[in-house]
C-alpha positions as CSV (number, residue, x, y, z in Angstrom):
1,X,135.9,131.4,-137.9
2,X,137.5,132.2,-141.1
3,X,137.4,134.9,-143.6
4,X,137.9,133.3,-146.9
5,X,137.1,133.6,-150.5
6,X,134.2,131.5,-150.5
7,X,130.4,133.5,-151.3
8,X,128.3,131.6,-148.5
9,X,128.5,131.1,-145.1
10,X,129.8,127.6,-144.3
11,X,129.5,125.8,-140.6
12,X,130.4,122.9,-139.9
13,X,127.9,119.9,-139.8
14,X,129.4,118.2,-136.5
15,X,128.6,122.2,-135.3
16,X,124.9,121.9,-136.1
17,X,124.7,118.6,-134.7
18,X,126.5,118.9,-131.1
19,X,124.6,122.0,-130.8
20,X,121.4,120.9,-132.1
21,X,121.2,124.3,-134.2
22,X,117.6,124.2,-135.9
23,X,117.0,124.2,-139.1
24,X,115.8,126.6,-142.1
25,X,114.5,125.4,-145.5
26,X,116.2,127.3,-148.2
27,X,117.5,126.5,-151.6
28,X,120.5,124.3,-151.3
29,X,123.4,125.7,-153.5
30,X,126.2,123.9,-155.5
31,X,129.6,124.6,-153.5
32,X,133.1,123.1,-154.5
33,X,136.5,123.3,-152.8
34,X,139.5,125.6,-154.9
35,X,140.5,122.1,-156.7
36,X,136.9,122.0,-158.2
37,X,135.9,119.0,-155.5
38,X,132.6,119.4,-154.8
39,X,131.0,119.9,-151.0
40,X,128.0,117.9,-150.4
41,X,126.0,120.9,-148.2
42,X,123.0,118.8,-146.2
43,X,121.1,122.4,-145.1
44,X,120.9,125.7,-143.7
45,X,120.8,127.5,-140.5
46,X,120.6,131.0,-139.3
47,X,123.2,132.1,-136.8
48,X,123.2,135.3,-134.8
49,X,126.5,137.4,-135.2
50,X,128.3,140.2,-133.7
51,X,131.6,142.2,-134.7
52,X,132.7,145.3,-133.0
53,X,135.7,147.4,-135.5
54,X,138.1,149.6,-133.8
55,X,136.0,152.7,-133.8
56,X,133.8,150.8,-131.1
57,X,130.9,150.3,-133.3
58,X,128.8,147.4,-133.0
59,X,126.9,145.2,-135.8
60,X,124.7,142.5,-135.1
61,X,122.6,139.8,-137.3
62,X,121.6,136.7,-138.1
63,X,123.5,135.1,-140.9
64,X,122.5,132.1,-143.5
65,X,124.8,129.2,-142.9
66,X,125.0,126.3,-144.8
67,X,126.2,123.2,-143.3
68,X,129.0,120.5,-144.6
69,X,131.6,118.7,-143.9
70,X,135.2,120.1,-143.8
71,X,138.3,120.0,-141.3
72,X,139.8,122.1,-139.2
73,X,137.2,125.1,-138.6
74,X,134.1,125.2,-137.2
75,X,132.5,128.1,-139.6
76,X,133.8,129.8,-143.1
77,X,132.6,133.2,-143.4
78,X,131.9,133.9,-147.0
79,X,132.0,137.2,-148.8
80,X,127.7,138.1,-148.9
């Protein structure tokens, strides 16, 4: 995963596809790449999360991702 400056949660469509990740009907938002391209974003999924920070504590949740097409990661975590 990455930690980037994008505001959703991105995952990769291959992702949803190999893992057969159901889907969740939400409103589909308008996403583009930094060089205004846009990213055609085919729907949504919720994805259960966990992160642990130094102090040993724990957080865990599901997540909105959206899916799309993009190289080289399997998810974008976006700033929520």
């Amino acid at each position: 995963m990455l930690d980037s400056r994008v505001e959703i949660n991105l995952i990769n469509q291959r992702v949803i596809k190999e893992y057969k990740l159901a889907t969740k009907v939400v409103p589909i938002p308008t996403a583009k790449f930094l060089n205004e391209n846009k990213i055609t974003i085919y729907g949504a999924c919720m994805i259960a999360s966990s992160a642990v920070d130094r102090a040993g504590n724990n957080r865990a949740r599901e997540q909105l991702f959206f899916g799309a097409d993009f190289i080289l990661y399997d998810a974008i975590l976006g700033m929520l």
